[in-house]
N, C-alpha and C positions, 0 to 999 in steps of 0.2 A: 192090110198087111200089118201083123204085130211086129213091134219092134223095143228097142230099149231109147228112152229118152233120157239125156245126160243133163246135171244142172248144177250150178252153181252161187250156194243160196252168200252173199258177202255179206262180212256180220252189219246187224242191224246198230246203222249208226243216227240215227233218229224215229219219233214214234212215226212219220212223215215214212220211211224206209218201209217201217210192220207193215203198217197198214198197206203199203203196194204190193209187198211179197202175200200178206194173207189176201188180199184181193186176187192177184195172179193165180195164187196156187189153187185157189177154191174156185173160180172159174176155169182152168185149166181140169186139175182131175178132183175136183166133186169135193176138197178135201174141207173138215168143219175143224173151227180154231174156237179155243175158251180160253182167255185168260185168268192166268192165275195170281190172287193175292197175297202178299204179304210175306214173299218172298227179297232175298236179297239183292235182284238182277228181274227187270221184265220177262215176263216167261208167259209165252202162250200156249197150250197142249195141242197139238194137232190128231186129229180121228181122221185117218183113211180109209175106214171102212173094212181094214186090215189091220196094217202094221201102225203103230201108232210111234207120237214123236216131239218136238217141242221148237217154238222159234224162242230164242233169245240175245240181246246184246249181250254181246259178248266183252269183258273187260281187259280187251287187248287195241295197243294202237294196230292203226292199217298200216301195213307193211310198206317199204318203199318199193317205188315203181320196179319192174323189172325181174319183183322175186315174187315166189310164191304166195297164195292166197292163205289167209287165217280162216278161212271161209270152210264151212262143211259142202261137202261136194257128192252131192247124189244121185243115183241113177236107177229111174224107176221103166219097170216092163208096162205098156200101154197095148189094148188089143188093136187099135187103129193107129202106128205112128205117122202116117200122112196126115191124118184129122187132124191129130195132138197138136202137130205139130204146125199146122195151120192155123190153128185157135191161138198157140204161142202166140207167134210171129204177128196175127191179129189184134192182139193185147199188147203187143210192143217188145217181144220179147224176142231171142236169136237163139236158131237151132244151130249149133257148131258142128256135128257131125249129123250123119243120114243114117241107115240102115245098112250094115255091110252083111 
């Protein structure tokens, strides 16, 4: 059953953070990371095999409890969201919503 998978990437506040989120996300959906040099802010390129995109720390503090995320917040269409979402949740990670 296809569905949409909703995520919540919070900014990367150490290389310890990168390196979980590019591991999650390319076991997750296939996706290949390059880091780039020589830039002012770590910046990794992301190839989805489609749309493409970047992780980066971000140069903001983390927001106090209670309020909204600094976080880029995405939601990508998968053709199996049981699978997806199985593989998440097997990697350690929480699906917030299901399929409506």
């Amino acid at each position: 059953m296809g569905g949409t998978i909703g995520s919540s990437i919070a900014p990367g506040k150490s290389l310890s953070y990168r390196e979980r989120a590019i591991s999650f996300c390319s076991q997750v959906f296939g996706w290949k990371f390059d880091s780039v040099k020589g830039l002012p802010v770590p910046y990794v390129r992301i190839e989805t095999g489609g749309s493409r995109g970047g992780l980066l720390k971000r140069p903001a503090k983390t927001p106090p409890m209670q309020c909204g995320t600094n976080a880029f917040v995405c939601s990508l269409e998968v053709e199996d969201f049981d699978e997806t979402a199985k593989i998440i949740e097997q990697l350690g990670g929480v699906v917030d919503l299901g399929p409506e």
